[in-house]
N, C-alpha and C positions, 0 to 999 in steps of 0.2 A: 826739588831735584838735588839740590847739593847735598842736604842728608843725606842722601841712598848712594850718594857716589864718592869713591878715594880722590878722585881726580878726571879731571877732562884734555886730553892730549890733541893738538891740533896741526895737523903736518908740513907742509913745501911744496911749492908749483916751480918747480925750477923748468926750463925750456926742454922740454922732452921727445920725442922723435915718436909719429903719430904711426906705431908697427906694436906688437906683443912681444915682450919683452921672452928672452930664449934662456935654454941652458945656464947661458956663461952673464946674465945679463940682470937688472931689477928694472921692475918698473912702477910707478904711480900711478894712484886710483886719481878716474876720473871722479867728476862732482856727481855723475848719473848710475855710479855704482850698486847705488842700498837702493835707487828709488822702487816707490811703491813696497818695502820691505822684504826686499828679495836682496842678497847678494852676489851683485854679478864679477867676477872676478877678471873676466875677460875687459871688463870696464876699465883698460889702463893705456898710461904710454912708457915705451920703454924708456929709460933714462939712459941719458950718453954715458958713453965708457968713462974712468974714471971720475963721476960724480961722489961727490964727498956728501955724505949725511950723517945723523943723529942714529946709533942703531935703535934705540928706544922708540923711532917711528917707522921700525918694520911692524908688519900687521902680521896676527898671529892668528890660529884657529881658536875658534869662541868670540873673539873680538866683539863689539858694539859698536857698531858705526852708526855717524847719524850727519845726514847730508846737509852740510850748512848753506850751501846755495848751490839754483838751480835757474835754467831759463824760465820756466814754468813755478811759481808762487804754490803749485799744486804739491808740487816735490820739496820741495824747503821743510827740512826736518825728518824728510824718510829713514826710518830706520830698519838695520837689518843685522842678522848676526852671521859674522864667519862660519860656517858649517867646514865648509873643507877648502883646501888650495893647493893649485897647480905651479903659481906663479910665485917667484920673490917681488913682493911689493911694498910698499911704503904709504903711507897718509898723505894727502895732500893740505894746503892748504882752505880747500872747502870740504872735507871732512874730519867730524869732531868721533875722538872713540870715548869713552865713557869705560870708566874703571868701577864698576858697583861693589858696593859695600857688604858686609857680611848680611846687612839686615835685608837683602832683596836679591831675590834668582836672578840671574841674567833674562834668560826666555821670557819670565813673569815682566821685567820690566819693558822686551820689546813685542810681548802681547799689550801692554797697556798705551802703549805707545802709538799701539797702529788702531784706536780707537778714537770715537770722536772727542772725546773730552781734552783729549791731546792736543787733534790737529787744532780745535779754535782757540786754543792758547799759541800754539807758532803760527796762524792768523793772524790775529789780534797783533804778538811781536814783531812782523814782518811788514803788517802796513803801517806799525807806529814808528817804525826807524826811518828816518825822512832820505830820500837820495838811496836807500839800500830797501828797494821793495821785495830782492826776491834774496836775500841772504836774513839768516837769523844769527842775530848777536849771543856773545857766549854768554851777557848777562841776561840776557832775557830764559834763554835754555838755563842757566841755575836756577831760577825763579819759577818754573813751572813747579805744578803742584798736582801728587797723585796719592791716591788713595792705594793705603797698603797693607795689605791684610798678613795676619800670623804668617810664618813660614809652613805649617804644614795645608793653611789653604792655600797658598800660594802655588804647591809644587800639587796640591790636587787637581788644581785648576789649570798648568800650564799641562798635565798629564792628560786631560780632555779635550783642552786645545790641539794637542798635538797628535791623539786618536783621530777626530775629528778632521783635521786639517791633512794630515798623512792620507784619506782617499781622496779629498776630493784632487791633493799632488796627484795621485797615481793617478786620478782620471784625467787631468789636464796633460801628464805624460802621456799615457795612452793615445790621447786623440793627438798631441804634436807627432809622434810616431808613426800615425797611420796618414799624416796629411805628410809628411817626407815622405814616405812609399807610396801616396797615388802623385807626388810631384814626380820624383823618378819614374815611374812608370810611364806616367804622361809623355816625359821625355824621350825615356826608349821609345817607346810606341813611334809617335814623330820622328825619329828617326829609322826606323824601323820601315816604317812606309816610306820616307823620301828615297830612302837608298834604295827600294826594291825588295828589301826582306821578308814585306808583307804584301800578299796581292789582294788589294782591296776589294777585288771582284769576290774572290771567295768567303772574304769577311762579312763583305755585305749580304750575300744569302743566307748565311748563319744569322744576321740579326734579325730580332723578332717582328715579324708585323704592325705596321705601327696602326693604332685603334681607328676607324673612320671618323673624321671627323663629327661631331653633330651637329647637324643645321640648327638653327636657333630657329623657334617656335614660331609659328605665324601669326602676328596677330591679329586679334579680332576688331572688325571693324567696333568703332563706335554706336552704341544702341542710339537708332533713330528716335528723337523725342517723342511724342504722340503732338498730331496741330493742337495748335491752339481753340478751344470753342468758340467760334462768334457768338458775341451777345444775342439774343433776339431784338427783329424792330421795334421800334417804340409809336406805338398807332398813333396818329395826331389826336389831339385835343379834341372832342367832340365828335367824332366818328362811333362812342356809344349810341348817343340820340341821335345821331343820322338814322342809324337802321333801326330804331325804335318808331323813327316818323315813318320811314317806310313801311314796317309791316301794319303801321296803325292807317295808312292812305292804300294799303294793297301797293301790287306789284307795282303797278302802270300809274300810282298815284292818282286813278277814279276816283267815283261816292262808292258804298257798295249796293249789291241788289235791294235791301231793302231801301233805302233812299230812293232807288230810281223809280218803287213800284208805287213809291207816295207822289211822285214828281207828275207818277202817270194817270 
């Protein structure tokens, strides 16, 4: 990092009054301004009346800000770029701007920034400083290391970035738009009805029929097993030559006729 950059400028927490600084008035960016690389400008507090500063740490459009601590270990390091401003503001003490060098775009440096190769190096630097887990040291932020291509791939690529990236803005605009207009709506409506201005009898026969329920399917019994088959008896033992004696002595166990005609 310290080749790509002239300088790293680091600003003042002086006791500031928790309102948005007006007209006649400056105020200080909070430490949660750039997170997640977004510039939020609103992110300040006003600074008391005759407060004395550095003019060199008023914040300018294009700026590079990069969040040096955060509650959240998540946001330590977020960076974002000034697009536009409403406010006079100044740098705080936990944010660092970055002054880049001729040899690197602005935008290319805070698209490379907001990738992973990034965040695990201010990882890495924020759990190795002992006692400061959620701030990154300015030595550690010189010592990051990035990969930097020609200047004309550089600005081809922040040009596709920012095709790309410009819808899916507009769609995340669009839908925050349309959730403020069914919140207001929501609103009117409720009041709308509580005061009387809506008779909800008449509302209610305009809305549509709601579908019949479906009963849920009946189920079927469980299929009966088939019994089980009892074995057959098991004849006792010698009950064959039972009935072999018997048909060999006749029914009644006599002689038969011939015997008795000899006897006679």
């Amino acid at each position: 990092m310290k080749s790509l950059v002239n300088g790293i400028d680091q600003g003042v927490s002086p006791q500031a009054e928790n309102h948005l600084a007006d007209e006649g008035s400056w105020g200080v960016l909070k430490a949660g301004c750039v997170n997640e690389g977004v510039f939020r400008e609103r992110e300040h507090k006003r600074l008391p009346p005759g407060f004395d500063f550095d003019p060199k740490l008023a914040v300018g459009v294009g700026d590079v800000l990069v969040s040096r601590a955060s509650g959240s270990p998540r946001l330590v390091g977020s960076v974002a770029r000034v697009r536009r401003l409403s406010y006079r503001l100044i740098l705080s003490d936990k944010t660092f701007r970055l002054s880049i060098g001729a040899s690197a775009i602005p935008d290319f440096i805070v698209y490379s920034v907001n990738c992973r190769g990034y965040r695990n190096q201010v990882e890495e630097a924020i759990s190795g400083a002992e006692g400061l887990a959620n701030n990154l040291p300015l030595s550690a932020l010189r010592a990051f290391v990035f990969l930097l291509p020609p200047l004309p791939e550089q600005t081809a690529i922040v040009e596709y970035l920012d095709a790309q990236t410009g819808k899916i803005d507009h769609a995340a605009d669009a839908a925050r738009r349309e959730i403020e207009l069914l919140k207001e709506f929501r609103t009117r409506l409720i009041a709308d009805v509580v005061t009387g201005k809506v008779d909800v009898r008449e509302v209610a026969v305009r809305l549509p029929e709601e579908p019949p329920e479906e009963e849920p399917p009946e189920e079927e019994p469980p299929e009966e097993e088939p019994p089980e088959e009892e074995p057959p008896e098991e004849e006792p033992p010698g009950a064959d030559l039972e009935d072999v004696a018997e048909n060999d002595n006749g029914e009644d166990g006599g002689f038969s006729s011939d015997e008795e005609d000899a006897d006679g």
